[in-house]
N, C-alpha and C positions, 0 to 999 in steps of 0.2 A: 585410558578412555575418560572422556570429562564427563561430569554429572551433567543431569537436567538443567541444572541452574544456570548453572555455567554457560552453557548453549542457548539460552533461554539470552544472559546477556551478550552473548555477540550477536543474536537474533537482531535484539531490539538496538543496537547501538548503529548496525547495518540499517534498518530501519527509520530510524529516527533521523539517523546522517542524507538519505536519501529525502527525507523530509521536511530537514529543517537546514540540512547544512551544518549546524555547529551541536555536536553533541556533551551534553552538561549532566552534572551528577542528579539535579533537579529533575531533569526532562525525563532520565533514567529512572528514577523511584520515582515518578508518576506512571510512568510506560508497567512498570514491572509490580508497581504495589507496595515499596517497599521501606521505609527508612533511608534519607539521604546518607546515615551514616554506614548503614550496611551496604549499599548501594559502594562507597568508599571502599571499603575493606574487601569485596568483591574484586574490587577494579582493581587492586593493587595483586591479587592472588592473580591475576587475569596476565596482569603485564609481569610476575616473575616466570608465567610461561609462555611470555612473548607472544602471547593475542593478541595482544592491545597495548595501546604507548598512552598514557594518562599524565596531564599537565595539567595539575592543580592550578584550578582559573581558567585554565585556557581551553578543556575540554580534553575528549577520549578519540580516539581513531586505531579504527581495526589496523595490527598488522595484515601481509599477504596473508599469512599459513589462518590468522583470527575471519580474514574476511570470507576465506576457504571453506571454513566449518561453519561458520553464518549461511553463506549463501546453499551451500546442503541440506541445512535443519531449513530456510526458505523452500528450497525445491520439494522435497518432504511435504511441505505443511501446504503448497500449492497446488501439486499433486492431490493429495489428499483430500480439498475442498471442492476439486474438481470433478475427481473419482462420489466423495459423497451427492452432489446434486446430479450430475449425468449420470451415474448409475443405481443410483438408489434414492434420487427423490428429494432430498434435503433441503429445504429451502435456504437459498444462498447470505439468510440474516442467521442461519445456527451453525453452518458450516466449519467457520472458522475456532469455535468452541472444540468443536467436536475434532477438530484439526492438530487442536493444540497438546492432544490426547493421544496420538497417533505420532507427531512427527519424530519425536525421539525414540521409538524402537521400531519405526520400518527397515525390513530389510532391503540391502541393495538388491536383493531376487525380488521382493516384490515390489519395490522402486519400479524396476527395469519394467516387469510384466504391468505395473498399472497404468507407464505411462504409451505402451505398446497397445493396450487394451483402448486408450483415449485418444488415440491417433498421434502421439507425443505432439501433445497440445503446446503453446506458447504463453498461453493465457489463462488465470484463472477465474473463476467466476465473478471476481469484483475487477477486474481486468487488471491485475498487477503481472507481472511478467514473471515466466517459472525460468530458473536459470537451468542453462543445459546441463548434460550429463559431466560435461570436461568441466564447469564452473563455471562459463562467463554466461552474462545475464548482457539482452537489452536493454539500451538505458534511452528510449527514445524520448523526442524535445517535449515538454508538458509544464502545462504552467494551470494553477490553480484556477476554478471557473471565476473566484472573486476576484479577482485579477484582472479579468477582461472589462471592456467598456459597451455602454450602451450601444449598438449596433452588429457589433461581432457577433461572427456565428465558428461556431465549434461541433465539435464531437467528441463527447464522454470518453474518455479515455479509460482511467479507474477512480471506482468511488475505495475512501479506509473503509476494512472491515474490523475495527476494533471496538464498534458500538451497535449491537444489533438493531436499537432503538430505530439510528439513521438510516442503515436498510431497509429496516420496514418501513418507513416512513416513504425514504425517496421510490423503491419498489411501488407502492401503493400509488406514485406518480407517473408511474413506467421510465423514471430517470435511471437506466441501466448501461453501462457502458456499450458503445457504437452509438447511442442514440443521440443526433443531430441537434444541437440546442442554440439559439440565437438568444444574446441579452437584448433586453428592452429597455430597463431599467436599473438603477443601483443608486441607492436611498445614499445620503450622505450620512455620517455619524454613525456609523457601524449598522445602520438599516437593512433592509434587503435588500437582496439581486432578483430582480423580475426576468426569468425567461420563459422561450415559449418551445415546448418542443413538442412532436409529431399534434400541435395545431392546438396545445392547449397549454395556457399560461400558470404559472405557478413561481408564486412570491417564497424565494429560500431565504433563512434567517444566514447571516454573515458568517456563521460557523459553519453550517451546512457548505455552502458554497466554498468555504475554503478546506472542505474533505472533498472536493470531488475535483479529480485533475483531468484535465481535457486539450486536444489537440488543434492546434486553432486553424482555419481551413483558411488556406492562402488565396488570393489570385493567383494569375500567373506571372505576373511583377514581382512578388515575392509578401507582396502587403496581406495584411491582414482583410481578411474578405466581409464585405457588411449585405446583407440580403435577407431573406426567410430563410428558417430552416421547416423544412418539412416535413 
């Protein structure tokens, strides 16, 4: 049975990878809190039990059986965030703390019953995807809201929840996943993204905008659609 830690790193390596793409021992001791060098010696215990394949410079990549135990301690801690606001109130900027606290000794009997109790949801409350019970996870198309250009309209897809701060903040703007958002504007020089959603405008500073990924709403030519969103 692997410790907390351990799980803790193919969480974040799962994570990060779907984030960024290339996962580094840097990106990891920020993710995790930790010393790049402990961060090292981790990843090497990691890959002699063939979790993880780690090429010095080149970055870390879950094996199958590493990406396996990732995306269960994910379903777990999805679950969990989900179960805390729908059934007990939680507001969706503490969930994930409280998530973090839970996911390593759920059992698969209360797995099973909480996600039966939620109507075995897909979603969780920051809209990241809960992978199923066999392990595979949606991985639908989503591209960062800083990303898009002035005129595009989108739909929240999910905002990270690894900064309560940015929930509260975007929350207090009702910027919540599914909600409709058109760019207006986007400052040069790392400035803000001006968009407007359900009819009220709001200037996000460049880091905000590149935590919140969203779905970009096509015509029907396949092009990227420009209009109001309402």
């Amino acid at each position: 049975m692997l410790t907390q830690t351990l799980e803790d790193y193919l969480k974040a390596i799962y994570e990060i990878a779907q984030e960024r793409g290339k996962v580094t021992t840097t990106a990891l001791a920020e993710r995790l809190g930790v010393a790049p060098a402990t961060v090292t010696g981790t990843l090497k215990k990691l890959a002699r039990l063939k979790l993880v394949v780690h090429r010095p410079y080149r970055g870390v990549e879950l094996t199958e059986a590493g990406r396996k135990i990732a995306l269960e301690v994910i379903r777990h801690h999805r679950l969990i965030e989900l179960y805390l606001q729908q059934a007990l109130g939680v507001p969706w900027d503490r969930v994930h703390d409280e998530a973090e606290k839970w996911e390593h000794v759920l059992s698969e009997e209360l797995e099973d019953r909480i996600d039966e109790l939620l109507g075995h949801p897909t979603h969780d409350p920051h809209g990241a995807p809960i992978p199923a019970r066999d392990g595979t996870i949606a991985q639908p198309e989503r591209v960062r809201l800083s990303e898009l250009v002035p005129g595009q309209r989108a739909v929240i897809a999910e905002v990270s929840d690894h900064d309560p701060e940015l929930l509260r903040y975007l929350g207090a703007r009702g910027l919540y996943p599914r909600v409709a958002v058109q760019v207006l504007a986007k400052e040069p020089f790392g400035g803000p993204v001006v968009v407007r959603a359900a009819g009220r405008e709001h200037a996000l500073g460049r880091e905000a905008a590149d935590h919140i990924w969203v779905e970009e709403v096509r015509d029907r030519d396949g092009t990227a659609a420009a209009g109001a969103a309402r």
